[in-house]
N, C-alpha and C positions, 0 to 999 in steps of 0.2 A: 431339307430347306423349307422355312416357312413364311409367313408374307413377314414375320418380323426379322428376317436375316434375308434381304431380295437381293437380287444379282441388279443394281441400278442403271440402270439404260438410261434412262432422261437428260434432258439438257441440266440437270442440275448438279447437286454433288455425286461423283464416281464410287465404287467400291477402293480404299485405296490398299497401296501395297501393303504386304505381311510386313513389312521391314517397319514402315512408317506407323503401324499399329504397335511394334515393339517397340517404338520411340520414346511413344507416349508414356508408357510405362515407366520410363525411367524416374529417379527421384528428380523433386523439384530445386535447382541452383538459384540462387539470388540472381537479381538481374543486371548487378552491378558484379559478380564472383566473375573473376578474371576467365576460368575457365568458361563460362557463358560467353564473355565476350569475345572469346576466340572464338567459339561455335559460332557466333553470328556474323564475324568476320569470315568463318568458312562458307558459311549461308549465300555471304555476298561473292566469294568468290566464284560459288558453284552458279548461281545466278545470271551472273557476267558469262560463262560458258553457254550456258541455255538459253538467255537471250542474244549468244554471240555478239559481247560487246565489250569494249575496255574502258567503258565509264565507271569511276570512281564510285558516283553515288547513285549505288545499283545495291537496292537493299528489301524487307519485306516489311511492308506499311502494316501494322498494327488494327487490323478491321479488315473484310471481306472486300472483294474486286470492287463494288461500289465505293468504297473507302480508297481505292486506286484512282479511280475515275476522279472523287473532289480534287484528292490532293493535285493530280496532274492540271487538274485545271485552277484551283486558287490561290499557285504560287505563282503561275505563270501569267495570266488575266484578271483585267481588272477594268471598272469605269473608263469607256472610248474605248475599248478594244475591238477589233472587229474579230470575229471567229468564223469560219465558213468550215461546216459541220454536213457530211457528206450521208443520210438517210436512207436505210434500204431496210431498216427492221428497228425493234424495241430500243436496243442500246444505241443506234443512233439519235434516237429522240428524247434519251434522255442525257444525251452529250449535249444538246439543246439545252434542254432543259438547268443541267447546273451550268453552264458559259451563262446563259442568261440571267440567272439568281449573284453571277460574275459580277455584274452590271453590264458586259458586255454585248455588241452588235452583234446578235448572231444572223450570222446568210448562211440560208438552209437551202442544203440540194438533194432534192428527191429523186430516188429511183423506186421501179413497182419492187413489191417484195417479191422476193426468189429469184430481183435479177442483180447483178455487181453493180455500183456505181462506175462511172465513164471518169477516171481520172482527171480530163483533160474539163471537163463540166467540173469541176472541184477550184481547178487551174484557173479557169474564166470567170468564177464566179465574183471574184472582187480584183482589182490591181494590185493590193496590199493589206493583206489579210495579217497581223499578229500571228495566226495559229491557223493553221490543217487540220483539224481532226474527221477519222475514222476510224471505223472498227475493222479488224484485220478478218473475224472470223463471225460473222452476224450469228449470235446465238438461237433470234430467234425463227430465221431461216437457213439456216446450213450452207452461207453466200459465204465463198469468202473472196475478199477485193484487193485490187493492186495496191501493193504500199511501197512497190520499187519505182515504178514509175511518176508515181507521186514527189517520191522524195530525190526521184532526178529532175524534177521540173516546180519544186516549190519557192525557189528563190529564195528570197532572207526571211519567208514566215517559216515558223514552228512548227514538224508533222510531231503531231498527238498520235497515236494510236492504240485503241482497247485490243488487247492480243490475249483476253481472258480466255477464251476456246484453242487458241491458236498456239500458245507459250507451249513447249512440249511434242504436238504433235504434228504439227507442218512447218515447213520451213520459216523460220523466221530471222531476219539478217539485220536484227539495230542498228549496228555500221555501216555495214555494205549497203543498204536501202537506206541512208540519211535521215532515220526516224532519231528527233530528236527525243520526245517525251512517250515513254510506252508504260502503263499496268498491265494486271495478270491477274487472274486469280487461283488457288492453288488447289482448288476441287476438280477441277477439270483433267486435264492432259496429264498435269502434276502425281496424281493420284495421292494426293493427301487432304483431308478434312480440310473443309472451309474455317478460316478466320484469319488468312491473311491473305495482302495483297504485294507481290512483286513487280517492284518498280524503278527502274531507268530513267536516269535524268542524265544527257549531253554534256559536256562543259560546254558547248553553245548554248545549251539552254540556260543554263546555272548564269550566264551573264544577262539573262532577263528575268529572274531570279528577284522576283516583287517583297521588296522591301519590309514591308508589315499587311502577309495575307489575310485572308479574311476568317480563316481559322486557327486559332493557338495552336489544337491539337495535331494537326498537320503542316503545321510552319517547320518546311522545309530547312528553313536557317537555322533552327535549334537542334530539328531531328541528324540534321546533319554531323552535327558537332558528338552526337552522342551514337550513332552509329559508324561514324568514321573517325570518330577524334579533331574534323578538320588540320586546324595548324596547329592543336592544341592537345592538353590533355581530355578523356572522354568527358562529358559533360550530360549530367543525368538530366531527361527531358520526360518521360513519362514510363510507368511500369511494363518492362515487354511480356509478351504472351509466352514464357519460357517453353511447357510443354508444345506449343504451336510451333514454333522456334524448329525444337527435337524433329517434328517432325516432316517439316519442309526441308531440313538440313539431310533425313534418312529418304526421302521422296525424290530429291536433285539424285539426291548419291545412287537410289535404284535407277533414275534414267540415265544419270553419267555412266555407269557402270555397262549397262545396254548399249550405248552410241546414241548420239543424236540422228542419224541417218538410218539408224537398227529402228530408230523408234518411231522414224516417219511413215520407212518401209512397214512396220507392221499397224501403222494404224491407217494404211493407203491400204492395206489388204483386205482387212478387216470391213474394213469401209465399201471396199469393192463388194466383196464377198457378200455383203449384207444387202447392197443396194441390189443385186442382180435379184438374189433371193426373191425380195417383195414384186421387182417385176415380173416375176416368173408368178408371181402370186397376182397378181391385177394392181395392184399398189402402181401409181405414177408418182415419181421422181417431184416434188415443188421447185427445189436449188436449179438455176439454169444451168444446163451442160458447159462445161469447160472450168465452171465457176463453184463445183461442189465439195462442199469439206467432208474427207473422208470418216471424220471423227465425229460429226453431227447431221445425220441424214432425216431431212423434214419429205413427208410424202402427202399425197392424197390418199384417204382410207376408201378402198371401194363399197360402196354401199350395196351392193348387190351379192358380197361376200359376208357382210355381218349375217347373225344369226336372226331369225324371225324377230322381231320386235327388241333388237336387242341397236343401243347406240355406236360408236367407238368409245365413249365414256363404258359403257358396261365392258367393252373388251379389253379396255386395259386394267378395270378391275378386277377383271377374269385372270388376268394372265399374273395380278401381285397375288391375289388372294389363293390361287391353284396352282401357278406354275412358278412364285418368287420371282418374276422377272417385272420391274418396273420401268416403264419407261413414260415421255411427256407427251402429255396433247399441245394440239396446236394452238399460237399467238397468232391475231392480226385474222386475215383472208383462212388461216387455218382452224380459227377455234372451233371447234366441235364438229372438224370434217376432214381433218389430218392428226398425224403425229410428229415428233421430233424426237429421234432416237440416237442416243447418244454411245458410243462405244470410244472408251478416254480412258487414257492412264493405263493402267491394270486391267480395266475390264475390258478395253479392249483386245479379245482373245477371238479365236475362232471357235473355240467352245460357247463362247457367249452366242454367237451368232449361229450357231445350229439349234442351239436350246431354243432362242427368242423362234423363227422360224418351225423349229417342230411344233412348239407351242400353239401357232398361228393353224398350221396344218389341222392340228387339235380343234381348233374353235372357231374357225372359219367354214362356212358350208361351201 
């Protein structure tokens, strides 16, 4: 193994499955060949399993999780809208950030990073909010937050929620938790290459469902029609990523194939296994106890364990350059004094998590 084939730890894209690497391979189908559009009505189906949901238009957006995040917000919001947008890390801020290029009111609720948001502060923060949005699984602190309790107490506004970390490898219950509008992205937990983004939309929501959004290319009403046929015959709306398609299609089918509860269980193990590790090594925990995702563990790096003159930036270059294992420094409160290590999809193994650790033992004084 060399730092050009690394075992990916970081909060970014995963190592993904052998299956989903053979996908790719395959030859390339038109995007209109009838057999394509069975695969991607298989897509949707397996979709609707792993988001546990029986929404219709439950399909995979055409662009990376951030291409999740516009659409859920530009079909739904718009000029007067009020949006209460629940902050505890990056991707909350920047749920902010497109609601507000919306036109819409956003009322932002902060909490410190590393701890959940207070559902009930989300609940209070307006009488009548249009839209809920949060993030299920904060990327860039390993928090992850109530989205069942939210959605027994949201009344008639819309819960939004980013389930990019979270789709795959902790429980998540679309229906049963009354999350109307959810994305995903499929680097994560998925274990397949980034460039699409998996997304659920309600028929509650679909009846708020804005007339002429602010983008063509994610106007929900056209994409509709041509991923689901709506009432009608398919109707072609923009070129799909066919290979990407292959292999979100072979990525669901290697987690269907395991169980969704096979796959919680092993990536709550994994997670255990890893977190005890680093305390056993001086490394403190950032994510508050109760509230930690198994699948993304942010810490504080001990300084007193680095080598003579050496940073955390010099050790995690140590460990892609010597030992193939890459994983992320830290966002926010953590940049240049923690990490965020990611174990998703496929790479979350228990192999991974001895190697990362021997490694450390390796370069750690």
């Amino acid at each position: 193994m060399t730092h050009r084939d690394p075992v990916l730890m970081g909060p970014g894209p995963c190592n993904p499955y052998p299956e989903v690497m053979e996908a790719y391979a395959r030859p390339v189908l038109g995007h209109l060949d009838p057999d394509f559009i069975a695969l991607m009505d298989e897509v949707g189906d397996r979709l609707r399993q792993v988001f546990q949901t029986t929404n219709q238009l439950t399909f995979a957006v055409s662009g990376t999780g951030s291409a999740g995040m516009e659409a859920a917000f530009v079909n739904f919001v718009g000029p007067g809208d009020t949006v209460v947008v629940g902050v505890n890390g990056v991707f909350g801020g920047r749920m902010c950030d497109v609601a507000a290029r919306c036109g819409a009111e956003v009322v932002r609720v902060d909490a410190p990073w590393g701890a959940p948001i207070d559902p009930n502060d989300l609940i209070d923060a307006h009488p009548s909010p249009k839209m809920i949005a949060v993030v299920h699984a904060e990327t860039s602190t390993g928090v992850r937050n109530d989205l069942a309790t939210l959605g027994a107490k949201k009344g008639d506004a819309l819960l939004l929620a980013d389930c990019v970390t979270s789709l795959g490898g902790i429980d998540l219950r679309i229906d049963e938790w009354g999350v109307d509008i959810a994305y995903s992205g499929t680097q994560k937990c998925l274990g397949v290459p980034p460039g699409l983004a998996p997304l659920t939309v309600s028929d509650r929501a679909l009846t708020h469902l804005r007339e002429t959004p602010q983008s063509w290319y994610l106007d929900l009403n056209m994409i509709a029609k041509y991923v689901t046929g709506g009432d009608g015959a398919r109707a072609y709306h923009h070129t799909a990523p066919i290979s990407s398609l292959y292999g979100i299609h072979a990525g669901l089918g290697a987690l269907l194939d395991e169980g969704l509860e096979a796959s919680f269980a092993r990536h709550q193990a994994v997670g255990d296994a890893l977190q005890a590790g680093l305390v056993d090594r001086g490394f403190e925990l950032f994510a508050a106890e109760g509230n930690r995702l198994p699948q993304l563990t942010s810490v504080w790096v001990p300084e007193d364990r680095l080598p003579d003159g050496a940073t955390e930036a010099d050790v995690r270059r140590s460990l892609l350059l010597d030992y193939g294992v890459e994983i992320g420094g830290g966002l926010g409160d953590l940049a240049g004094k923690g990490w965020r290590i990611g174990l998703m999809g496929h790479t979350a193994r228990m192999r991974n998590v001895q190697l990362l650790l021997a490694s450390l033992d390796d370069i750690l004084v």
